[in-house]
N, C-alpha and C positions, 0 to 999 in steps of 0.2 A: 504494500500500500504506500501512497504516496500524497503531501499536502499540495491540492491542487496549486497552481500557479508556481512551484519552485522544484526544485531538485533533492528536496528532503523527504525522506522515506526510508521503509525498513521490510523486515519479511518477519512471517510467523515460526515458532519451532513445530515442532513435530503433530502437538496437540492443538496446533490452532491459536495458540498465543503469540501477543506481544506488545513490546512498547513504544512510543512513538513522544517523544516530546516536540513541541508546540510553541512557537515564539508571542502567537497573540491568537485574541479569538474575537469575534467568529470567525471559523478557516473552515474548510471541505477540505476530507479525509477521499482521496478517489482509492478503491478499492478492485484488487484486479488479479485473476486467476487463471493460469491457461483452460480453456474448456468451458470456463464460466461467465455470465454476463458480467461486466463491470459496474459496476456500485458505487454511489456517493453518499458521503453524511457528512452533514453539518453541526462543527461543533459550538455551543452559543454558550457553554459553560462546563466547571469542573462536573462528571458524572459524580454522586456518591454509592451508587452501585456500577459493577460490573454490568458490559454493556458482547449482548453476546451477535453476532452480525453472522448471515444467513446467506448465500452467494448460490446464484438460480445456474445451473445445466446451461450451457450456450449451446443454440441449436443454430445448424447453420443451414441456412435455406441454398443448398445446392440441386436443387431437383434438374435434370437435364431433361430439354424437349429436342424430338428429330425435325430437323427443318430441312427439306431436300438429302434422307440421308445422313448428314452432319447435326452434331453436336451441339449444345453451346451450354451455357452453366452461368449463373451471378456468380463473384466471389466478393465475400463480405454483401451478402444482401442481409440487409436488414435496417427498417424504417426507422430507425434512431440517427443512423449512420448518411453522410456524403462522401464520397470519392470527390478530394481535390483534386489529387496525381496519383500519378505512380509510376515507378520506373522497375524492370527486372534488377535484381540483386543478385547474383551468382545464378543459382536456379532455384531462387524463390524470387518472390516480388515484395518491394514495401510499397506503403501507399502512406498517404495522408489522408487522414480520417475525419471528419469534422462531427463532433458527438453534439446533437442537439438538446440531451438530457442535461447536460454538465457546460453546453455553452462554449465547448473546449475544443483544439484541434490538436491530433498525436501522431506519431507513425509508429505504424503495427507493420511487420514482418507476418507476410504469409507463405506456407506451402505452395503450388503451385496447384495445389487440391482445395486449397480453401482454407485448409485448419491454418488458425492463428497460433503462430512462435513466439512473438515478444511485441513487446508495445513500449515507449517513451514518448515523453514529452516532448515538445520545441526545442532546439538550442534558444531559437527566437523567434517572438511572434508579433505582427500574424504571418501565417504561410505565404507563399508565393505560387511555390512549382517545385518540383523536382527536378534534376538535370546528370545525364548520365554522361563523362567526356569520351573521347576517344578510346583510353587506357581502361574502361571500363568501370570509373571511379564515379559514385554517386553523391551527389550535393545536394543539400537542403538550400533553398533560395525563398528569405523572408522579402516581405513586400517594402523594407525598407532597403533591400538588394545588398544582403549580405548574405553571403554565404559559408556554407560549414560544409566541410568533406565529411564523408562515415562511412564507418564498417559496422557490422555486426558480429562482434563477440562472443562466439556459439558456445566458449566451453563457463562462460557466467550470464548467456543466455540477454546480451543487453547489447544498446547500440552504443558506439562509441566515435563522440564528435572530435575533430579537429580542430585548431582557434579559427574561426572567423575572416573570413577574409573577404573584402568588395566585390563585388560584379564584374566590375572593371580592371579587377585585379587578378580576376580569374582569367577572364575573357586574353588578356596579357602573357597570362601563362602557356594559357593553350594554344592562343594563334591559332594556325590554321591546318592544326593537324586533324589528321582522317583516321589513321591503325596504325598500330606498331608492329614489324614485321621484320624476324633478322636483326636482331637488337638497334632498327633504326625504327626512326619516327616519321612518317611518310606524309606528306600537307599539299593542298593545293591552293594557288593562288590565281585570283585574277587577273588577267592583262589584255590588253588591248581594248581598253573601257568596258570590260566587261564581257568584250567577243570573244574571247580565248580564256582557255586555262592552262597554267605551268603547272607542272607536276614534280615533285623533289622528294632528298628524302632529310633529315640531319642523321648524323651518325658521329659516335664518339671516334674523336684523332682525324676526322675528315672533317668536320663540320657542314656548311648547309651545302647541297648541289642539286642543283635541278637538271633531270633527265630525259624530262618530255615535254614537249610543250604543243597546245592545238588550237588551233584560229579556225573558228567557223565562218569560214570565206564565201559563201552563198549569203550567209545573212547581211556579212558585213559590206560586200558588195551590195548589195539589193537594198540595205538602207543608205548609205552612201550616194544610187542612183537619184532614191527619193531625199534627200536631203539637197541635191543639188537643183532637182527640177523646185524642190518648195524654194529654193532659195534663188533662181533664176527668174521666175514666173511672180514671187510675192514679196521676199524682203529686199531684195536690190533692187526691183523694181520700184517700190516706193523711197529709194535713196534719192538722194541727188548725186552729182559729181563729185561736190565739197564735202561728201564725208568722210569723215575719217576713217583712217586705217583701221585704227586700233576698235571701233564700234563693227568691227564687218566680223564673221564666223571663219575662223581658222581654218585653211583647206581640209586639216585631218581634222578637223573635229565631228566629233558626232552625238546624235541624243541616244542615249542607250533608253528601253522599254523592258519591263521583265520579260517579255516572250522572246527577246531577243539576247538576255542576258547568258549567254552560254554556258560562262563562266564562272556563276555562283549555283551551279550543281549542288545536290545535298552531298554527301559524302556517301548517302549512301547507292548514289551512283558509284560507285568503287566496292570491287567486293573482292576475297583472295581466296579463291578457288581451293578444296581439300582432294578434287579427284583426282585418284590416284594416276589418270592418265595425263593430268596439268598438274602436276603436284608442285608445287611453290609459283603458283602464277598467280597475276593481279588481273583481274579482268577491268575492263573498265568503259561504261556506257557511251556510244559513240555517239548522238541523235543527231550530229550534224551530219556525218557521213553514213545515217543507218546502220553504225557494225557493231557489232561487240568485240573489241581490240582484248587480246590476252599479250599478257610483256612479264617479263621476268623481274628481278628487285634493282636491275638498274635499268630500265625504259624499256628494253630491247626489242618490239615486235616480235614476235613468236607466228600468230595465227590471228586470222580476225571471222567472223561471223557473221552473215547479214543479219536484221531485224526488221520486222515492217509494222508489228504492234503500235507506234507510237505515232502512226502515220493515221491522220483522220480521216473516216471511214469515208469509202466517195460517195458522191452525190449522183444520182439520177433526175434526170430531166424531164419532166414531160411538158413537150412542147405544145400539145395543143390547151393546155388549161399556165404553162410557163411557173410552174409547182414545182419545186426542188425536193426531191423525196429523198431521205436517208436509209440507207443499208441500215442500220443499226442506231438503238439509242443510246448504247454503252459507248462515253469517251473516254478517251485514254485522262487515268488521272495525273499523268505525270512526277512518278513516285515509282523508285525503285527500294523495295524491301529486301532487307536480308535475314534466315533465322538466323538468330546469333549463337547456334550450338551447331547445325549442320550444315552452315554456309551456304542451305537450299536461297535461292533468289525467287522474288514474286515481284510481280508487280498489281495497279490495279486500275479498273475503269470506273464510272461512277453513272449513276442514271435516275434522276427524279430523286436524291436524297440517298440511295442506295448503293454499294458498295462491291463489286465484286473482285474478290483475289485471284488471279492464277500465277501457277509459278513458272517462269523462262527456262528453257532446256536451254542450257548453255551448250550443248553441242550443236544444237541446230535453229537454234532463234525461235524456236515456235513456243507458243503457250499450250499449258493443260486445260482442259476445260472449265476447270475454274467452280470456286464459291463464294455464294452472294452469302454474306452477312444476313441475320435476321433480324437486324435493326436498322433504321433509318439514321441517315449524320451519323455517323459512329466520329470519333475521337482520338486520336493518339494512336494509333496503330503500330501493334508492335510483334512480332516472330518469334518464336521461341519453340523448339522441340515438336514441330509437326503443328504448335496451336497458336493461333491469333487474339489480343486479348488486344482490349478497347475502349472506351467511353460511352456510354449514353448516358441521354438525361431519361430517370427512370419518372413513367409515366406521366409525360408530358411534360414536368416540372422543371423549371429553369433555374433553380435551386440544388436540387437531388440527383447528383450523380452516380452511378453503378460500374462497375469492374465487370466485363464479360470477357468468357474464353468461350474462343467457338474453334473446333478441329476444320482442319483444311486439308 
C-alpha cells in the first residue's frame, strides 16, 4: 500500500499486517494487490480500534469474439479505468492508467494476456504519452515535457525511474537514429529540402559516415516545373523591372508539401531483415523508385524488389455519364509496420474509418490478404508476436480509452 500523491509506502507480513506512518491527515491510503481490485481509504483521524481492510478478486474482462476468423480481446477492460498510452516493454506492455475512482493516473505492467504485474505511481504528473527510442528504451513524458527513462525491476517486482530529463534534451540525444545494428547506430537525415534522405551509421573509432544517400528526382523535378511556370505566369509577372534582386525566389529554391517530403520517412520505413537467406541485410522502402532496396551494414546494394501496393488504385472512366469510378475503396495508409520480435513487415490501407493490415512478402513485393481490424479509428498501432494491439475510444466516449489485441 501506498499514501496517495507520494512515494511512501510499505507491504504486509505474512498474516496481512502492517505499519504505515503518516506525515499529516487527511491523506488516502491507495491499497493494491496482484489479482485484486485496488482500494482507497481515507484517513480523517487516529483509529482507536484496529481497522481490518477486505481487497475484492480482480476479474479481468478478456472475453474474445471471432471477427472474420480472427481474434481480438480488451486488455485492462474495465469501466473505472482509461488507456492514456502504452508502449510494448520487453514482451509485456505498460500502459498509463487513468483510475476515475481515486482521480489518479499510474502505470501498471501487463502480461501480454492481460494479467496485471506491477503498478507505480508518476515520477511526475500529469501524464503526457509514453515514448519508446530506437535502443528500445521507454520514457514516461509528463505534460510539463519532462521526461524519465525506466525499467522494470522483475526480481523486487517494481518500476525503476531514471533522473528527469527535458524533451529537448532527449530529442538531442537521440537525433536521428533509426536501430542499432553491429555495434553501430544507424540514422537518417534529410536533404535536399526535404526530397532526399542520407543514410549513415556512427560507430565507435570511426565516428559518423554516411553510406547512402537518395533524391527522389520525379518529385523534385515535377515541383521544380510547377514552381517555375507559378512563378513565370504570377509573381514576376506582377514585378516590375526595378525590383530587387534580393525580393525574387532563389533558382534552387523550392516549397516543400508533406506529400512530397520524401525524406522525413518514419523509421519504420527501415527494417533489418532475420531471413536466413538475407541474413544481416537492411531492407529499406523505396516509394520513389517503387523497390524495396536490400544493402548490407555499409550501403552496398545487394538486390532490390519491385512494389506497387502504395500506388493508388486507378481510376475508370465512364464516358458517357464522365463519373470517375474506383477499383477499390481501401487506400494505401502510408505506414510501414514492423513486428518487433519477428521482423514480419505489414503495412496498411484505410477505408471509411476502418483499418486493414497485411503483411509484405519481402521476396516478392506482394501483400497477404490481409485483416481489417474490428474497430473503427483505431490508434497507435503497434506489432508484436503475430498480434496487433491498439486504441479505441470505448463506446463512443471521447474520454475512455481501451487496449485491444487483435491476431493477424
Amino acid at each position: 500500500m501506498m499514501v496517495s500523491k507520494t512515494r511512501l509506502g510499505t507491504s504486509t507480513d505474512n498474516a496481512g499486517n502492517f505499519s504505515l506512518t503518516i506525515n499529516k491527515i487527511p491523506t488516502t491510503i491507495i491499497f493494491t494487490c496482484i489479482g485484486y481490485e485496488v482500494a482507497a481509504y481515507t484517513v480523517t483521524g487516529t483509529p482507536k480500534t484496529p481497522i481490518e481492510f477486505q481487497l475484492r478478486p480482480k476479474t479481468y474482462l478478456l472475453g474474445e469474439v471471432d471477427i472474420s476468423s480472427h481474434k481480438y480481446s480488451y486488455l485492462f477492460k474495465d469501466k473505472d479505468y482509461s488507456v492514456l498510452d502504452y508502449e510494448i516493454m520487453g514482451d509485456n506492455l505498460v500502459l498509463i492508467i487513468f483510475k476515475y475512482q481515486i482521480k489518479e493516473s499510474e502505470l501498471v505492467l501487463l502480461a501480454r494476456n492481460g494479467d496485471t504485474l506491477s503498478f507505480s505511481p508518476l515520477p511526475e504528473a500529469p501524464p503526457a504519452k509514453l515514448f519508446k527510442d530506437f535502443l528500445a528504451n521507454v520514457h514516461y513524458i509528463s505534460k510539463d515535457e519532462n521526461t524519465f527513462q525506466f525499467l522494470y525491476n522483475a526480481e523486487k517486482s517494481r518500476f525503476e525511474f531514471y533522473h528527469g530529463i527535458t524533451i529537448d534534451s532527449l530529442q538531442t540525444i537521440l537525433r536521428q537514429g533509426i536501430f542499432k545494428l553491429w555495434g553501430r547506430i544507424y540514422f537518417q537525415e534529410k536533404i535536399v529540402n526535404g526530397f532526399g534522405t542520407a543514410f549513415g551509421f556512427y560507430e565507435k573509432g570511426v565516428g559518423k559516415k554516411y553510406i547512402r544517400t537518395y533524391v527522389n528526382e520525379k518529385q523534385l523535378s515535377k515541383l521544380g516545373d510547377d514552381q517555375s511556370f507559378y512563378n513565370s505566369w504570377n509573381l514576376y509577372r506582377s514585378m516590375s523591372d526595378n525590383t530587387p534582386k534580393s525580393m525574387l525566389p532563389a533558382e534552387d529554391e523550392f516549397y516543400t508539401t508533406p506529400e512530397f517530403d520524401f525524406g522525413s520517412g518514419e523509421p519504420r520505413s527501415w527494417t533489418v531483415d532475420k531471413d536466413e537467406k538475407r541474413a544481416h541485410q537492411i531492407a529499406f522502402f523505396n516509394f520513389a523508385t517503387d523497390t524495396i532496396e536490400f544493402m548490407n551494414g555499409n550501403g552496398v546494394r545487394i538486390n532490390s524488389v519491385p512494389i506497387k501496393f502504395h500506388i493508388a488504385a486507378k481510376v475508370k472512366t465512364d464516358t458517357r455519364k464522365s463519373i470517375k469510378l474506383s477499383d477499390s475503396d481501401w487506400r494505401w495508409g502510408s505506414e510501414i509496420l514492423t513486428d518487433e520480435y519477428s521482423r514480419d513487415v505489414y503495412t496498411i490501407f484505410r477505408k471509411n474509418g476502418m483499418v486493414k493490415i497485411q503483411r509484405v512478402d519481402l521476396e516478392t513485393g506482394k501483400l497477404s490478404s490481409g485483416t481489417v481490424l474490428p474497430f473503427p479509428f483505431p490508434e497507435k498501432l503497434r506489432i508484436y508476436k503475430g498480434g496487433v494491439y491498439f486504441l479505441i475510444k470505448h463506446d463512443g466516449s471521447n474520454d475512455t480509452w481501451k487496449l485491444v489485441k487483435c491476431t493477424i
